[in-house]
C-alpha positions, 0 to 999 in steps of 0.5 A, a space after each residue: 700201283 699207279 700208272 705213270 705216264 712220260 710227260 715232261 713238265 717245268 715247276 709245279 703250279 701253285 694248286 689254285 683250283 679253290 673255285 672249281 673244287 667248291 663247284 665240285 665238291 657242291 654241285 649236285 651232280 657230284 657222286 661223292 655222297 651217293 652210292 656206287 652204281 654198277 658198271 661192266 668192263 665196256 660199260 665203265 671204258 666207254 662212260 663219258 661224264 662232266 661229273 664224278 662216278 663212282 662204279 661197282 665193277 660187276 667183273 668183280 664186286 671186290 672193286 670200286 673205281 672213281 671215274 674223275 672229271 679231272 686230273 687235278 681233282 684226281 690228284 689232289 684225292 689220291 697223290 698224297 695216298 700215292 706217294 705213301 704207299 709207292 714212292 721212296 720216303 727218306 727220313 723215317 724208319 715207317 711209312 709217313 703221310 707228307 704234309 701239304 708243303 712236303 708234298 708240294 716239294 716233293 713234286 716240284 723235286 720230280 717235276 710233277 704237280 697234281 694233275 701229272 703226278 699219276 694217271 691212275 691210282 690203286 689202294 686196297 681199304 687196309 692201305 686207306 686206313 693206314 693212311 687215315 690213322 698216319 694223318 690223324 696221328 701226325 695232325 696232317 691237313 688233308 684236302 677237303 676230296 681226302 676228306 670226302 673220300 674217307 667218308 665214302 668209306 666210312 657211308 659205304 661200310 667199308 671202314 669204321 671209327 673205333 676209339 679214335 682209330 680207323 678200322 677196315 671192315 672189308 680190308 681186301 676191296 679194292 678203290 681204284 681211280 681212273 680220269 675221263 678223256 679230255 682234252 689239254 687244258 691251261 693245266 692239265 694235260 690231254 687223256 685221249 681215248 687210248 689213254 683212258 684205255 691203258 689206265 683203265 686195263 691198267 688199274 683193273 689188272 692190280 685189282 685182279 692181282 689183289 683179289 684173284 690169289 691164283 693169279 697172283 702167285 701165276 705172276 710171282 712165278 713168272 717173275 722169278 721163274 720165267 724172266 731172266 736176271 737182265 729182264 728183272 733188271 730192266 722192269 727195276 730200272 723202268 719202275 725207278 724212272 717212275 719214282 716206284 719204291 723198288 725194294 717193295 718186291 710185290 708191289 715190283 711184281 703187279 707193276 710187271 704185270 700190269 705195264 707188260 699185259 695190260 697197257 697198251 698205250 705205247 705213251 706209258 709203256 713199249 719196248 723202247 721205254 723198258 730197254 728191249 728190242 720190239 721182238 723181246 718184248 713180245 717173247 715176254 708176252 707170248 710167255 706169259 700168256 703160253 702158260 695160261 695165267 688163271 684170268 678173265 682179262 684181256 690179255 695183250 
C-alpha cells in the first residue's frame, strides 16, 4: 500500500537515467550488495544519506526499509511492483506484471513518470515472489534495480529458486522504501522534511498492519463497525483519485489506516483531500484512538 502524494505533472519523461543508474548501481558506496543494518523508528527518520541504505527496523525485525537517495531510482525499483499489486489492471482475469512499454503508457495515461508515480512503497516477500514468477513466466525485461532487488532477496535468505520458480522462504516479512529529503530537481520533484516523515509513518503503519494480527482485525473493526456508510464512501473515493484498486477490500482497510493515522503531511492527506469538515475528520481520529487500537506507534 503505497503513498501518493498530489503533484500535478504534464507527459511522462522518457526514463534517461542510463548514466546515474550505472554510478548507482556501481559505486561502491551502494547497499544493494550488502547486508541490512539496523535502525530505530528516530534512527531511520532522521538518516541523511547520497547513497542507498537498507535498514532492519529494530521496532520490529519482520521489516526492512529501502532508504533511496532518489526518486527515480526509487521508482524504477518498485512501480512496476506497485502497479501489479494496487492498481486496476484491465484485460486479464489475474494479476499481470506490465512490460516497459506498458508501463510507460500507463503512466503517461495518469500523468505520472518514475519518479512521482509513488512516494513510498510496501510488499510483503509473498507479493515479490508472485511478481518474480509473473515476470519470468511472461518473459518481461525487468529493470537492472528489480534485478538487484530480487537478488537482495535471494543473498538475505528471504526467497529461494526451486526448479525454476521462486519460492519465499520467510512470506510474511515486510520490504518497505522510503526516499531521503532533497531538494526539486530538473526531474524529480521536492521531499521535504514532513514529507519524508509522512511516507516514513506511512509506510510503518502497513508494516504493522501485516505483522501485528491484533491490529489488524482492530482496524477491520473500525472500518466496518465504527465509520458510517458515507464515511466509507468517501475513504473509497479518496483512494480511487489515487488510482488504488478499490475492490481489494483489505487492502482499502490498511490504506485507511494508514492515510487517517499516520500521515501528517497535509500535501498527502487532510480533511479537504478526503470531503470532510476539519472537526469530522478529527472525530474519526479521537475514535480510533478512543478504543486503544493494540500499537506501539505513534498515533495522530
Amino acid at each position: 500500500m503505497t503513498l501518493r502524494l498530489n503533484i500535478i505533472c504534464g507527459k511522462a519523461m522518457l526514463l534517461a537515467c542510463g548514466a546515474i543508474l550505472t554510478l548507482f548501481l556501481m559505486s561502491p558506496q551502494s547497499a544493494w550488495s550488502t547486508g541490512a543494518v539496523p535502525g530505530d523508528f528516530q534512527t531511520i527518520l532522521n538518516h541523511r544519506s547520497n547513497a542507498l541504505t537498507i535498514w532492519n527496523y529494530t521496532g520490529n525485525q519482520n521489516i526492512y526499509v529501502f532508504d533511496f537517495p532518489g526518486l527515480i531510482l526509487q521508482g524504477r525499483t518498485f512501480n512496476r511492483l506497485t502497479q501489479m499489486t494496487e492498481q486496476v489492471q484491465t484485460g486479464a482475469g489475474y494479476p499481470r506484471v506490465l512490460s516497459n512499454e506498458e508501463l510507460l503508457a500507463h503512466m503517461e495515461a495518469i500523468r505520472r513518470t518514475q519518479a512521482n508515480f509513488a512516494f513510498g512503497h510496501d510488499a510483503l516477500v509473498s507479493e515479490l515472489v508472485q511478481f518474480y514468477n509473473l515476470a519470468d513466466r511472461d518473459k518481461i525485461e525487468l529493470f537492472p534495480e528489480e534485478l538487484v532487488l530480487r537478488d537482495f532477496l535471494l543473498g538475505n535468505g528471504l526467497i529461494k529458486t526451486w526448479r525454476g520458480f521462486y519460492q519465499a522462504l520467510q512470506p510474511d516479512v515486510i520490504i518497505l522504501s522510503i526516499p531521503q529529503v532533497q531538494d526539486k530537481k530538473a526531474d524529480e520533484p521536492r521531499v521535504s522534511e514532513l514529507a519524508r516523515e509522512a511516507i516514513f509513518t506511512h509506510e510503518i503503519s502497513h508494516g504493522e498492519y501485516y505483522t501485528n494480527p491484533h491490529f489488524a482485525n482492530y482496524c477491520r473493526a473500525f472500518w466496518s463497525q465504527t465509520l458510517t456508510d458515507a464515511q466509507r464512501q468517501l475513504f473509497l473515493k479518496f483512494l480511487a483519485n489515487y488510482n488504488y484498486a478499490v475492490d481489494q477490500g483489505e487492502m482499502i482497510v490498511n490504506e485507511m489506516q494508514a492515510y487517517l493515522m499516520f500521515t501528517p503531511d497535509p500535501l498527502s492527506f487532510s480533511a479537504s483531500r478526503l470531503g470532510v469538515t476539519e472537526e469530522e475528520l478529527e472525530k474519526m481520529r479521537e475514535a480510533f484512538r478512543k478504543g486503544k487500537p493494540p500499537t506501539r506507534l505513534p498515533l495522530r
